[in-house]
Each structure stands twice: as structure tokens, then as C-alpha cells.
MARPABA-377015 format. One line per 4 residues: number of its first residue (from 1); for each residue z, y, x of N, C-alpha, C, O. Coordinates in steps of 0.05 Angstrom, whole numbers. Each point is the difference from the previous one (the first is absolute). Layout:
NUM) Z Y X Z Y X Z Y X Z Y X; ...;
END
This chain:
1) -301 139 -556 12 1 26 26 -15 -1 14 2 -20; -7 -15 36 20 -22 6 30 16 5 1 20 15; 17 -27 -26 24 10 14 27 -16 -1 4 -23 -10; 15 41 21 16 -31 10 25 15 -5 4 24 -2;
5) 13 -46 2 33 20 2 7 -14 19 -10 -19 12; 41 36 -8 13 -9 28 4 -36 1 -9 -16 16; 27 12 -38 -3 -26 10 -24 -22 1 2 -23 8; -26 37 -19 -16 -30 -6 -19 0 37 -11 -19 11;
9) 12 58 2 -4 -9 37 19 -7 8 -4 -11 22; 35 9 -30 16 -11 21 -9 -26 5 -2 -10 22; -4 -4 -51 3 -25 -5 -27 -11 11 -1 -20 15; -17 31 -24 -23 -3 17 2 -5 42 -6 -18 16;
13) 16 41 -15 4 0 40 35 -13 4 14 11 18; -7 -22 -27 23 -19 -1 16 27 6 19 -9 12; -15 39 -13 14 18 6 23 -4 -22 3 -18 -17; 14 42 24 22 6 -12 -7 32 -15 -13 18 11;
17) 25 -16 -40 -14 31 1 14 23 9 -6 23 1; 35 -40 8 10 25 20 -17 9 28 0 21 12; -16 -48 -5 -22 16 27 -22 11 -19 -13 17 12; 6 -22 -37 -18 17 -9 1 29 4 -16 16 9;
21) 40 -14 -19 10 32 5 -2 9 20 -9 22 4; 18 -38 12 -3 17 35 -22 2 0 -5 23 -3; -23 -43 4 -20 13 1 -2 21 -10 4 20 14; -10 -18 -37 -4 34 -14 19 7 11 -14 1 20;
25) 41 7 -11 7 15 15 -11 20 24 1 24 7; -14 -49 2 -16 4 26 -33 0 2 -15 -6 19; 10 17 -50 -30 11 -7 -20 -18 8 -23 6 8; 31 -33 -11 -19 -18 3 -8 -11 -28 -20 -13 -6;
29) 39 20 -10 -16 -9 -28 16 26 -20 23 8 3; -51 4 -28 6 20 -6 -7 -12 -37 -20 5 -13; 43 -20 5 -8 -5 -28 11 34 -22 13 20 5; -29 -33 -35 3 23 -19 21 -1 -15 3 -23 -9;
33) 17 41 1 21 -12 -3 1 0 -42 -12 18 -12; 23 -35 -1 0 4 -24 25 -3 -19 19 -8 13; -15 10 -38 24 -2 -16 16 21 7 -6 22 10; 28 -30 -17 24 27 -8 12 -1 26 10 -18 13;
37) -14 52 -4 7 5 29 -20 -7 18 7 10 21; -32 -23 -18 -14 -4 12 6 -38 22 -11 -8 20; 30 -2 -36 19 -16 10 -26 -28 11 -2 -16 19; -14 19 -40 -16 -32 7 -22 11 22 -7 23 -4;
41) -1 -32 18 -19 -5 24 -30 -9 -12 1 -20 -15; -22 31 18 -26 -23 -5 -11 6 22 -4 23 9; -3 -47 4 -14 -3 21 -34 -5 -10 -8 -14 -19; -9 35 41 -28 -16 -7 -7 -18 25 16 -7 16;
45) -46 -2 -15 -12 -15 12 3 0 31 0 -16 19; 3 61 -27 -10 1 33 37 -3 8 8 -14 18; 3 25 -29 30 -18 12 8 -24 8 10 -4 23; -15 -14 -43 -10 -35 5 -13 3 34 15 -4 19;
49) -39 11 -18 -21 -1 27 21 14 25 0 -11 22; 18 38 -27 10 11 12 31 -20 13 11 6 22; -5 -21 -35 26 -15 -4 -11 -28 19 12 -8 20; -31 -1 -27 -18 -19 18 -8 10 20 -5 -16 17;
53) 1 40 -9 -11 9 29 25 0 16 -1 0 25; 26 1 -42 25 17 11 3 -35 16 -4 -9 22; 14 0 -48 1 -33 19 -15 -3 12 11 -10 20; -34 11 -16 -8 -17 27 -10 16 20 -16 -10 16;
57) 25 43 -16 18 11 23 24 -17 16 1 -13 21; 15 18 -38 29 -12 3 -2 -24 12 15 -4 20; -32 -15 -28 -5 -23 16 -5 0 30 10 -12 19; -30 29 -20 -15 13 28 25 4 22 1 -4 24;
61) 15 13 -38 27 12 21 2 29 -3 17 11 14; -32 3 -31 -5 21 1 20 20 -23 9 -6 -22; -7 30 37 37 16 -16 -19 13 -31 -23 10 -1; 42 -14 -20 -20 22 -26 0 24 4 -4 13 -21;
65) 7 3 45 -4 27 11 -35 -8 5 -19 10 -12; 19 -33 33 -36 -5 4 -10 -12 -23 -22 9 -5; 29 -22 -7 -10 -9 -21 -12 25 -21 -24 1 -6; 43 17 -3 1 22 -10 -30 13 5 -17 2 -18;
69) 16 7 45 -20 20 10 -22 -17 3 -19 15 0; 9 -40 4 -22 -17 -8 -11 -2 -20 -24 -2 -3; 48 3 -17 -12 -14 -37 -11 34 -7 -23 2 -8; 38 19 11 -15 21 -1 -17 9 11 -9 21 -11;
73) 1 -27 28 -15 9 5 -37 -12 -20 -22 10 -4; 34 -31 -2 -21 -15 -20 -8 18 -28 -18 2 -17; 40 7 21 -1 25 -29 -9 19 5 -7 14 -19; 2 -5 45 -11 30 2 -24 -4 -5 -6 -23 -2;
77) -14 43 -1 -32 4 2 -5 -8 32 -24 2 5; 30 -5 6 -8 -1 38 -18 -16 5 -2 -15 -19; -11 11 34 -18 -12 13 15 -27 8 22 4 12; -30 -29 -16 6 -25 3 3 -1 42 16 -9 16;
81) -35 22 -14 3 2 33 37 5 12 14 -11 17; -9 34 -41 24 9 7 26 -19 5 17 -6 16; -31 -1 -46 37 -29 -15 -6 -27 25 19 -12 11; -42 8 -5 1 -22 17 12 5 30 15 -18 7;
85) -19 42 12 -6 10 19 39 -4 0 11 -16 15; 2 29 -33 34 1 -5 10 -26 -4 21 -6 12; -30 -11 -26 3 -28 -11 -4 -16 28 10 -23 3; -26 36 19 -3 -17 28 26 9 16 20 -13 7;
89) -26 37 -5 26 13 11 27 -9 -6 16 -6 18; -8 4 -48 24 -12 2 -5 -25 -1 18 -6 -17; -30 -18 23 4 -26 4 -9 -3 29 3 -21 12; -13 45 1 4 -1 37 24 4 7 7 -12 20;
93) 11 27 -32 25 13 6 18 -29 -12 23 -1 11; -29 -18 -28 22 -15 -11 -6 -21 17 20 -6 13; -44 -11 -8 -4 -22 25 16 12 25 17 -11 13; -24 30 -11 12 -2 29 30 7 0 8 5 23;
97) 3 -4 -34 32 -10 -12 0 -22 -2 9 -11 19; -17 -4 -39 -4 -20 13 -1 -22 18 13 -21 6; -32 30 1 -3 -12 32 17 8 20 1 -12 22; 13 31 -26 26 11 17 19 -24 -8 4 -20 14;
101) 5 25 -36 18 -20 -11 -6 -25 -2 20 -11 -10; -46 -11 15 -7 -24 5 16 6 33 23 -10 4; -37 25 18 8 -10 26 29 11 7 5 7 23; 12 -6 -42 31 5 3 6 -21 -7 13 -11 17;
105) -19 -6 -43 6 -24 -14 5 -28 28 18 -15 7; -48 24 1 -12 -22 17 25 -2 31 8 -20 11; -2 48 -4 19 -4 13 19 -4 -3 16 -12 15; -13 19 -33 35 -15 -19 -8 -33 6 9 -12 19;
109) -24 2 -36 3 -27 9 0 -18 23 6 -24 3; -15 40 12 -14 -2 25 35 -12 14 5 -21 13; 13 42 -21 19 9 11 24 -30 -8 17 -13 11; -32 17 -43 23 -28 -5 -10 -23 5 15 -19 1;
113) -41 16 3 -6 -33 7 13 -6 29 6 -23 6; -4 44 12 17 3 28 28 -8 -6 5 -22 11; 5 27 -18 29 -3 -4 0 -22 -27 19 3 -15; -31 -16 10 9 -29 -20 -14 -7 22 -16 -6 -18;
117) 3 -1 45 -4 -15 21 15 -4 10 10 -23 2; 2 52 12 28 -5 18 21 -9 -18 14 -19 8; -9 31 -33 22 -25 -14 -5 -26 -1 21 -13 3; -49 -8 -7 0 -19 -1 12 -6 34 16 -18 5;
121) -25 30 8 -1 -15 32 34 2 5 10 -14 18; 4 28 -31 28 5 6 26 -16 -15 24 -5 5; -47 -1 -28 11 -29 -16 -8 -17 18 16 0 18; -32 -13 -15 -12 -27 5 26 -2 32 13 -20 5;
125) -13 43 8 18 -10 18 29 -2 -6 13 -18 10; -3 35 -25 29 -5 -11 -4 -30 -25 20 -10 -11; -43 2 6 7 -20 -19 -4 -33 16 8 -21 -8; -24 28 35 -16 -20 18 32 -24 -7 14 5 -19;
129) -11 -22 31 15 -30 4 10 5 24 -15 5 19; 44 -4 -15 8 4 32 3 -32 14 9 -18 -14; -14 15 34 6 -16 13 24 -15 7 14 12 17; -1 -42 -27 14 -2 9 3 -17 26 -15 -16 11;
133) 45 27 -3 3 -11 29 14 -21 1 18 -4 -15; -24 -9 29 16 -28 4 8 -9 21 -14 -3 20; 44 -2 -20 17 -2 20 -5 -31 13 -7 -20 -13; 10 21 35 -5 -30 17 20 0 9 7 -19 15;
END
């Protein structure tokens, strides 16, 4: 069976092993601990797999509270119907945040391409060539 210490997943997921910790902090990875005091970490496989699911949660947009209750749910005995049915659920619940936050974006821009118009049009006349007059 394969196992890993902290630094050779940091180094692996370009992490830091101070976020290692927070994970296990936050029961997303549960290594065995060894040496004097229990001080060294060994990570197994399914940690590795668990640490990879975590990222590309995280990618998703998704908080390691959801991440959390997804990857576990892979660990329970449950019915695959279950883990998928929740795994929909929270990625229905995260698109449409999403998509809230695309059509906020869109009006944000919406908002500045309006006003770098009216600034151009407000330059072009304060910068226009005035006419000169000529006395006869």
C-alpha cells in the first residue's frame, strides 16, 4: 500500500503543508500519525484520492464544507443513487450562483462600456479644434 508524507502531497498538488493541515483540520484528510508524539503524518491512497477530490471541488467554486459532505459521502456504504442525487444538488445550488453572479458581472459592464462612451464623446468635444475667427 502506497503512502505519502506531508510534504511529498504538498509537492505533488503544488500546496503548502500549512493548507495540508487545514485540510485535516477540516476532516477532509485523515492521515496515521507516527514517531515520537505522534508528530509525522502518513497519508494513504485514499487521502491522495481525497486531497484530489478536494481540489477539484475547489476549482468547481465549491466551499470544503460542500466538498466535505460529497467526498463523504463516497465513504459511506449508501447507495450510489444517494452520493449522486446530493452531488446534483449541490452543483444545482452552485450554477445558479453563478449565473446570478455572471448576470451582475454583465451589468457591471454593461454599465461601464456606457460611461467610457459618454467619456469618449465628452473628450472628443473638449479636445475637437476650435475655430478660428478672423477679423476683416
Amino acid at each position: 500500500m502506497a503512502t505519502y508524507t506531508i510534504s511529498d502531497l504538498a509537492k505533488e498538488f503544488d500546496l503548502t503543508t500549512r493548507a495540508m493541515r487545514f485540510y485535516e483540520d477540516m476532516g477532509l484528510l485523515r492521515p496515521e500519525r507516527a514517531g515520537p508524539g505522534g508528530r509525522n503524518r502518513i497519508y494513504s491512497a485514499r487521502d491522495r484520492t481525497r486531497l484530489k477530490l478536494t481540489l477539484r471541488a475547489k476549482r468547481l467554486g465549491l466551499s470544503l464544507t460542500e466538498a466535505k459532505e460529497i467526498i463523504d459521502l463516497y465513504d459511506s456504504p449508501r447507495d450510489t443513487g444517494v452520493q449522486l442525487r446530493k452531488f446534483l444538488e449541490v452543483l444545482a445550488v452552485h450554477r445558479r450562483q453563478l449565473e446570478s453572479q455572471m448576470t451582475d458581472l454583465q451589468a457591471n459592464l454593461d454599465e461601464v462600456r456606457e460611461h467610457e462612451r459618454e467619456a469618449q464623446e465628452l473628450l472628443q468635444k473638449i479636445e475637437a479644434p476650435t475655430p478660428k475667427v478672423v477679423d476683416n
